[in-house]
C-alpha positions in Angstrom: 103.6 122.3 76.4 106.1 121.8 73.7 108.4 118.8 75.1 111.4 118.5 72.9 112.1 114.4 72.6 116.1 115.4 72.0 116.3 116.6 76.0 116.3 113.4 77.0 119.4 112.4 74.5 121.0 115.8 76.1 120.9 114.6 79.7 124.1 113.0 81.3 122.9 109.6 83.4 122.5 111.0 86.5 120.2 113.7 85.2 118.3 111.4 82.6 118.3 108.4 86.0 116.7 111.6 88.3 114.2 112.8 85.5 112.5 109.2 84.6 112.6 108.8 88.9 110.5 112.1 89.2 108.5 111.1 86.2 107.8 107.6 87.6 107.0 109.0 90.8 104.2 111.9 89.6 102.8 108.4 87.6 102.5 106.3 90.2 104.8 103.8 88.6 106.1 100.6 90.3 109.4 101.3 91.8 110.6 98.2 91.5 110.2 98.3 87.4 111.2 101.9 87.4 114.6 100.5 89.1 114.6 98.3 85.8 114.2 100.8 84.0 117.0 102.8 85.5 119.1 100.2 84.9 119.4 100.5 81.3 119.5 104.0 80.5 121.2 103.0 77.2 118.3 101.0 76.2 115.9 103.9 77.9 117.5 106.4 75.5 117.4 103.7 72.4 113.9 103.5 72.9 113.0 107.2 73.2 115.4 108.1 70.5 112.8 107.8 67.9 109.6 110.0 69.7 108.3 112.7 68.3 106.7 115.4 70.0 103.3 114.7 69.2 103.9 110.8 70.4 105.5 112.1 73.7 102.0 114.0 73.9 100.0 111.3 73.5 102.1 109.0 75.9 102.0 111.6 78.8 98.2 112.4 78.4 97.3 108.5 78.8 98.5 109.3 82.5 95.8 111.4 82.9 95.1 115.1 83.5 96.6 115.6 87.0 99.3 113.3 86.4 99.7 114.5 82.7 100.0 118.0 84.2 102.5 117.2 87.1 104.6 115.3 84.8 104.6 118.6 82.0 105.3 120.8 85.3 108.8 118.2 85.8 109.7 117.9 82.2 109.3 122.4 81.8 111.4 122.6 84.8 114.3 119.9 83.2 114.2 121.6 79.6 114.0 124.7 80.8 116.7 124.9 83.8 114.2 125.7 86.4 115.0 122.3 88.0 
């Protein structure tokens, strides 16, 4: 997948807050550091400002392959309206 680093500067908060939710979620992240996460968004977006593609790549495929893939399957439907 080619995952374009700028949609997440795109998104308003309540679409970038529901995306990093799913995203958490299909990780198997702690929900309460997820919540701190979401708290922040302006620091979330600072921090992912910066990321190339090829780093997004190699952040997502640390989850693994079935999470890896679940994640790409929420992050095509985001940048590409089908969700």
């Amino acid at each position: 997948m080619n995952f374009d680093p700028a949609l997440l500067q795109r998104l308003n908060d309540r679409q970038l807050a529901d995306l990093v939710s799913q995203i958490a979620s299909a990780a198997g992240a702690d929900r309460s550091r997820t919540q701190e996460l979401l708290g922040n968004l302006d620091a979330l977006r600072n921090g992912m400002q910066g990321l190339t593609a090829e780093q997004a790549k190699q952040l997502l495929d640390r989850a693994g392959e079935d999470k890896s893939r679940e994640i790409y399957d929420i992050l095509r439907r985001q940048q590409y309206g089908k969700g």
